[in-house]
FIDRENLUM-974446 format. One record per atom (N, C-alpha, C, O, CB): residue in one letter; x, y, z. Coordinates in steps of 0.2 Angstrom, whole numbers, padded with zeros to 4 digits, always signed. Glycine has a CB too. Layout:
# residues N
AXYZ...
This chain:
# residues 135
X+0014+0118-0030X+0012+0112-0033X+0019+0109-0036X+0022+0112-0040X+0006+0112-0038X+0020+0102-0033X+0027+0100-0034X+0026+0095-0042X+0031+0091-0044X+0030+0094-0026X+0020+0096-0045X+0021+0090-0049X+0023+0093-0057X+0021+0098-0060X+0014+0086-0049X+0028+0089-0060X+0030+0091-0068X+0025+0093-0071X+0019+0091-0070X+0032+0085-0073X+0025+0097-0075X+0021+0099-0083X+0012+0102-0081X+0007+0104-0084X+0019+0088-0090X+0013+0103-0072X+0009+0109-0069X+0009+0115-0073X+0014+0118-0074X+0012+0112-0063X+0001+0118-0077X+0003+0125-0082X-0003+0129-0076X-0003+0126-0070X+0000+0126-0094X-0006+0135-0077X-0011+0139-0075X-0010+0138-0067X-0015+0139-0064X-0019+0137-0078X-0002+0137-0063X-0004+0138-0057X-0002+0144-0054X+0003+0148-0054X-0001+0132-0054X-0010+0145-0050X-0011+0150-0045X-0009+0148-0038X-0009+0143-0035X-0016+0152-0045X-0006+0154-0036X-0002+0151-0027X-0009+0158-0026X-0011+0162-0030X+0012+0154-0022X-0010+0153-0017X-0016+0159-0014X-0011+0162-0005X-0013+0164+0000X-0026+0153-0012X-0005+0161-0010X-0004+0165-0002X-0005+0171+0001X-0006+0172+0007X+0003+0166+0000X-0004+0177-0003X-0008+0183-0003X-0016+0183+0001X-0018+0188+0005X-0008+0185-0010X-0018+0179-0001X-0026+0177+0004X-0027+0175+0008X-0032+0176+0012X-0030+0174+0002X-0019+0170+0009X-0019+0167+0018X-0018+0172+0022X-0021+0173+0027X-0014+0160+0020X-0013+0176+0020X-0008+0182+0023X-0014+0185+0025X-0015+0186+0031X-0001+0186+0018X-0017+0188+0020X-0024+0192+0023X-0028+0191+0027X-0031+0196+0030X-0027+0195+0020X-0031+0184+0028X-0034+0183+0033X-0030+0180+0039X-0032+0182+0045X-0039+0178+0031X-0025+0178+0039X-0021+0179+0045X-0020+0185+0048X-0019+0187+0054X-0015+0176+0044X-0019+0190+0043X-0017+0197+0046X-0025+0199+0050X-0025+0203+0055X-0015+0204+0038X-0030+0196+0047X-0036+0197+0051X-0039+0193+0055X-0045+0194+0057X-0041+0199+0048X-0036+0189+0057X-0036+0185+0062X-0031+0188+0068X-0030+0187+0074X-0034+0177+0059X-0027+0192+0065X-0023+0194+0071X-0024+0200+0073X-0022+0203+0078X-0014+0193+0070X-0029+0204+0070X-0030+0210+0072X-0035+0213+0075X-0036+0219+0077X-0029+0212+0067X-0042+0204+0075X-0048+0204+0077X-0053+0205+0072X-0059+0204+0074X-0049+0208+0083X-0052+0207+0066X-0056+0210+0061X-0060+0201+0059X-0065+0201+0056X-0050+0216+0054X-0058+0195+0060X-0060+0189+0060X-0058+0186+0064X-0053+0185+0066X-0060+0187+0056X-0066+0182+0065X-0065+0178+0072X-0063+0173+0070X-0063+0171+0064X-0071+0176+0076X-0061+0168+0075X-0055+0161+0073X-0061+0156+0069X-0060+0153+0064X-0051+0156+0082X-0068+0156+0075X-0070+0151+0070X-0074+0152+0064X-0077+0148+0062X-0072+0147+0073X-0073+0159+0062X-0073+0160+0055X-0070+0157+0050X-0071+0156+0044X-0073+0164+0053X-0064+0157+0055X-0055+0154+0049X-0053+0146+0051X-0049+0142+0049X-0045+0161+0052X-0057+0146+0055X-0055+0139+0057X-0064+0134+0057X-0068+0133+0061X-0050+0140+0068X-0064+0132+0052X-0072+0130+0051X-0071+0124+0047X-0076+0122+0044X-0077+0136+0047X-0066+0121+0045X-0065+0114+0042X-0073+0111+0042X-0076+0112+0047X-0059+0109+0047X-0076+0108+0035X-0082+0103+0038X-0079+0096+0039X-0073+0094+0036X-0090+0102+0032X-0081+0093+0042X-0082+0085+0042X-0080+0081+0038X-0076+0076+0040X-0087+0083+0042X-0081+0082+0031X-0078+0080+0025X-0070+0082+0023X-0065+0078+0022X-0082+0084+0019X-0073+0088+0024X-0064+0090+0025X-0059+0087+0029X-0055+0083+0026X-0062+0096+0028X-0059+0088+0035X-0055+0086+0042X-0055+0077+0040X-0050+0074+0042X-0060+0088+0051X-0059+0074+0037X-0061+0067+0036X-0055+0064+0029X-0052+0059+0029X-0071+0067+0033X-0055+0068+0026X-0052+0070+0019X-0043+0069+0021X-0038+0066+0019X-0056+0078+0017X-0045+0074+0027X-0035+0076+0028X-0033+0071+0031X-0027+0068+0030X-0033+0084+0033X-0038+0070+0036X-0034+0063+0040X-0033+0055+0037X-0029+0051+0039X-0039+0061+0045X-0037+0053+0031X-0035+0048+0028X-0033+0049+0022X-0032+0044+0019X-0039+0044+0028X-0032+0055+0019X-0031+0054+0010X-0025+0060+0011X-0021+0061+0006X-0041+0056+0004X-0023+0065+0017X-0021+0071+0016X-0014+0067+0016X-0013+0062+0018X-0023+0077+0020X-0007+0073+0014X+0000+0073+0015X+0002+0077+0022X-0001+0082+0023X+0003+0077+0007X+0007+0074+0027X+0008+0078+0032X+0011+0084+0028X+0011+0082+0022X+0012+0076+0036X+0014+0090+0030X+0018+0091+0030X+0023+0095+0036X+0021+0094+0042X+0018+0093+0024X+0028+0099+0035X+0031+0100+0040X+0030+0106+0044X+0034+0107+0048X+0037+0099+0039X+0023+0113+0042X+0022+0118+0045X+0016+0116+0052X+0012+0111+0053X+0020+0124+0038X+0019+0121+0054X+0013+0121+0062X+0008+0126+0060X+0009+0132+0057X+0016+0123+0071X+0002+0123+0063X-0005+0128+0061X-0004+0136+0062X-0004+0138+0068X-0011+0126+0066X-0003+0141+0056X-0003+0148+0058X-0006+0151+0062X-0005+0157+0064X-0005+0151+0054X-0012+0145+0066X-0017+0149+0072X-0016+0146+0079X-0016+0149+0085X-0027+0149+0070X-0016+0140+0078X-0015+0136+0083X-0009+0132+0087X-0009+0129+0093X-0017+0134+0082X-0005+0133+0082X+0003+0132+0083X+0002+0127+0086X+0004+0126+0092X+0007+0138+0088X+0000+0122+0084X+0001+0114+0089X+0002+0109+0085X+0007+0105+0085X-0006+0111+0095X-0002+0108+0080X-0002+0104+0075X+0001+0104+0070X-0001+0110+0068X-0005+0102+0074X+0004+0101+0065X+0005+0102+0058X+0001+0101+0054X-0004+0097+0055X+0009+0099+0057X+0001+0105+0047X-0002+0106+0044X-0004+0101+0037X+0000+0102+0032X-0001+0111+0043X-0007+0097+0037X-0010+0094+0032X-0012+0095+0025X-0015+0101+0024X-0015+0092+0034X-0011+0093+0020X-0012+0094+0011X-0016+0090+0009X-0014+0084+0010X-0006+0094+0007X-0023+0092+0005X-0025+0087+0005X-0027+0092-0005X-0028+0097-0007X-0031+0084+0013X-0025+0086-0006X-0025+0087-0015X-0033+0085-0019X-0034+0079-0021X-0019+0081-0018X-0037+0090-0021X-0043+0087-0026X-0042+0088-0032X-0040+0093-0035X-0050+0090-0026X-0044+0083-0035X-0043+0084-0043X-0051+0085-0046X-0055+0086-0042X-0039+0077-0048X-0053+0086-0050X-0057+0089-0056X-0058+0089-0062X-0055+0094-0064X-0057+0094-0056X-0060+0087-0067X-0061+0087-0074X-0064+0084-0079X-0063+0078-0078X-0058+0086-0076X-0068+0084-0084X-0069+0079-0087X-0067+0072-0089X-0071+0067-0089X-0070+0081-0089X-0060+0072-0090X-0058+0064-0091X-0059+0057-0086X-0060+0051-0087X-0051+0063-0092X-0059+0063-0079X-0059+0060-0073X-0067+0055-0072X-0067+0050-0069X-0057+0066-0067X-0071+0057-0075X-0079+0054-0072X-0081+0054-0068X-0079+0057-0063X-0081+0048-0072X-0086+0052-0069X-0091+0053-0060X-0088+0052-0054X-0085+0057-0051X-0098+0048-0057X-0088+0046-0054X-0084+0042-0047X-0078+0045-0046X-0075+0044-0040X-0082+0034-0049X-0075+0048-0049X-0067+0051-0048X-0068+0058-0045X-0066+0060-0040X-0061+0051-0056X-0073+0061-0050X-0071+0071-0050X-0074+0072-0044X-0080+0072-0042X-0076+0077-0057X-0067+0074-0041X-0071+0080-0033X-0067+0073-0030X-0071+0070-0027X-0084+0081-0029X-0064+0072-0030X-0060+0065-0025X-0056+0069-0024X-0054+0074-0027X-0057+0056-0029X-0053+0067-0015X-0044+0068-0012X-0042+0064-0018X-0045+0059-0021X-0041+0064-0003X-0035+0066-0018X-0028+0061-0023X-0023+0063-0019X-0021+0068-0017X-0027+0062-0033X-0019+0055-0018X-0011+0057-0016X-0008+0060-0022X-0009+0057-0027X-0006+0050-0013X-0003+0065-0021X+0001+0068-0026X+0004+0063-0030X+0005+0064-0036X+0007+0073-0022X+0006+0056-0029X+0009+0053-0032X+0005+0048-0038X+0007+0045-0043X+0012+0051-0028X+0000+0048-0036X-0006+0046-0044X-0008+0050-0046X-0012+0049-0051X-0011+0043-0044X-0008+0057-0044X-0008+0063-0049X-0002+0064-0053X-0002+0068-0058X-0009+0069-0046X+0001+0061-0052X+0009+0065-0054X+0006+0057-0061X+0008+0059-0067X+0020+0063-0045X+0004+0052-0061X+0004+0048-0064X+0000+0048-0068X+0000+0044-0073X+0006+0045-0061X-0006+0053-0066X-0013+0051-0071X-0013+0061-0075X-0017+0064-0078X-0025+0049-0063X-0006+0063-0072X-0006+0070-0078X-0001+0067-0082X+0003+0071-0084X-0004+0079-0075X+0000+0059-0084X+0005+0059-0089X+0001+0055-0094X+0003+0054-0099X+0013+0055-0088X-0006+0052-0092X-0009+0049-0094X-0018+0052-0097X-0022+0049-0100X-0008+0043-0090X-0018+0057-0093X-0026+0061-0095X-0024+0067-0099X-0019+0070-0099X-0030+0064-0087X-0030+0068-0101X-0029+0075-0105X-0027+0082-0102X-0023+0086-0103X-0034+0076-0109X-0034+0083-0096X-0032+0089-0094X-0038+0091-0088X-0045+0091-0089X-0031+0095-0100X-0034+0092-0082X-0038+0092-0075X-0037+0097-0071X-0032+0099-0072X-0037+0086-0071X-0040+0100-0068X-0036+0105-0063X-0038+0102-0055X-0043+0099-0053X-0041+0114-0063X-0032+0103-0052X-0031+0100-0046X-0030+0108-0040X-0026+0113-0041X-0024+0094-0046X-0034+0106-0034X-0033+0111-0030X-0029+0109-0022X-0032+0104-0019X-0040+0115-0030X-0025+0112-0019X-0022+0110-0014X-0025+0112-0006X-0022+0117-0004X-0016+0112-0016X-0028+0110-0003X-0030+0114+0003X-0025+0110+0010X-0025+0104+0011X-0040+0113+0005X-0021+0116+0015X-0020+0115+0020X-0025+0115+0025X-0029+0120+0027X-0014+0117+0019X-0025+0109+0028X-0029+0109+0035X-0025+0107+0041X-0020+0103+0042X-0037+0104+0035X-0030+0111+0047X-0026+0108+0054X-0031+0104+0055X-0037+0105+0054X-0025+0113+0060X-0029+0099+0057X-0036+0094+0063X-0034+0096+0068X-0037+0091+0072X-0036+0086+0063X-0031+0100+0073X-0034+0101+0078X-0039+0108+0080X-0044+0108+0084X-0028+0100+0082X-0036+0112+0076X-0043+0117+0077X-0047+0119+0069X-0051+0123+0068X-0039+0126+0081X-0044+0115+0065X-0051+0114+0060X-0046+0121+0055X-0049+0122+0049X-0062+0118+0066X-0042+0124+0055X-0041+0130+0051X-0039+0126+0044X-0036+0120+0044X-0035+0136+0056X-0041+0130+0040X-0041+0126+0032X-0038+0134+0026X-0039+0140+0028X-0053+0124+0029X-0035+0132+0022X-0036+0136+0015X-0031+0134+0009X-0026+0132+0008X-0035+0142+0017X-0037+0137+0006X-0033+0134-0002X-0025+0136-0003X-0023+0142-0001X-0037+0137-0008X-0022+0132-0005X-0014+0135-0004X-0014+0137-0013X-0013+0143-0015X-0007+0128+0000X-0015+0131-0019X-0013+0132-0023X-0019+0130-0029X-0025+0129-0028X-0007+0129-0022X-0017+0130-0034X-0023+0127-0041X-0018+0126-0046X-0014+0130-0048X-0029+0134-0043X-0019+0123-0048X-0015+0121-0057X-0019+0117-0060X-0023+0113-0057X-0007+0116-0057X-0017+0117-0067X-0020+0112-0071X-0015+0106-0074X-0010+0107-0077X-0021+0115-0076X-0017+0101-0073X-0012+0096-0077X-0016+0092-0081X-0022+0093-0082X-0007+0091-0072X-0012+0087-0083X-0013+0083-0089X-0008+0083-0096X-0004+0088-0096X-0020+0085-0091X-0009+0080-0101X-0006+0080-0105X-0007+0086-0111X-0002+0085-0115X-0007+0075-0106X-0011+0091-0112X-0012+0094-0116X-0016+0095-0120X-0017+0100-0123X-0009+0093-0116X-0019+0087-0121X-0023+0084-0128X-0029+0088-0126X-0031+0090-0121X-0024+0076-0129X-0032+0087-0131X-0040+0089-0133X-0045+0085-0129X-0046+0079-0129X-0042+0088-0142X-0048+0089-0125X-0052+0082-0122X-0057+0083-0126X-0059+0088-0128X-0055+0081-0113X-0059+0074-0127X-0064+0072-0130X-0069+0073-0126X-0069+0072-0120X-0064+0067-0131X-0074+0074-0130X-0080+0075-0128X-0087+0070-0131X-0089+0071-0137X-0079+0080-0130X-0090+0067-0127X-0096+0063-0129X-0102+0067-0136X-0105+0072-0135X-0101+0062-0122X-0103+0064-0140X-0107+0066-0145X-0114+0067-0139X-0115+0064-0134X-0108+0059-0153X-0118+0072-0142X-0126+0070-0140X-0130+0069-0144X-0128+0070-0150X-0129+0074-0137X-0135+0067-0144X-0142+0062-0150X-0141+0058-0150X-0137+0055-0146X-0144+0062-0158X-0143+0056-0155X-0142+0048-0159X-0135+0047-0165X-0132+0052-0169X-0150+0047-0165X-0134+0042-0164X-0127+0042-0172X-0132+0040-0177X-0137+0036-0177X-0118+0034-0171X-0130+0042-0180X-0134+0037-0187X-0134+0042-0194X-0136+0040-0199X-0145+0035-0185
């Protein structure tokens, strides 16, 4: 995760490496590893980042990044949304604190997985809504 003042981030390459190592060895079937939903593949194609690797299973297409963010500051409407890296880069200098996760997908044979996880935001205390009554 390319963005500043990223703390708690986890890389999951160790997890891709092992299901690719079992994708190559037959111990898992492709379309176990290659099972993108609808949402997903829907997700990568309009909201995701190219970038420059070709699919580890398919070797034809390049591999897509598609960024979710998560948190309370974010609200309904926002949490669980795709975000381009660059209004994240702009709402962890302005929110308190979110965790964002990174998934690479192919769209041509559907193959998906989490690459990374971090937390951003600024640090602050998120507020939190009173419950009852004030009075």
């Amino acid at each position: 995760m390319d963005v500043v003042g990223a703390r708690c981030v986890i890389d999951y390459a160790l997890a891709r490496r092992a299901v690719l190592t079992g994708l190559a060895s037959g111990r898992i079937r492709p379309e176990d590893a290659c099972d993108a939903q609808v949402y997903l593949r829907r997700a990568a194609r309009y909201h995701g980042e190219p970038t420059d690797q070709l699919c580890p299973v398919c070797s034809v297409d390049q591999l897509v990044h598609v960024s979710y963010a998560y948190g309370e500051c974010l609200g309904s409407g926002a949490n669980g949304r795709a975000w381009p890296t660059r209004e994240l880069c702009a709402m962890a200098s302005e929110l308190a604190e979110f965790s964002v996760f990174v998934v690479e997908v192919c769209l041509g044979c559907g193959w998906n997985h989490l690459v990374t996880s971090a937390v951003l935001g600024t640090g602050e205390a998120v507020r939190r809504r009173r419950s009852g009554s004030r009075g």
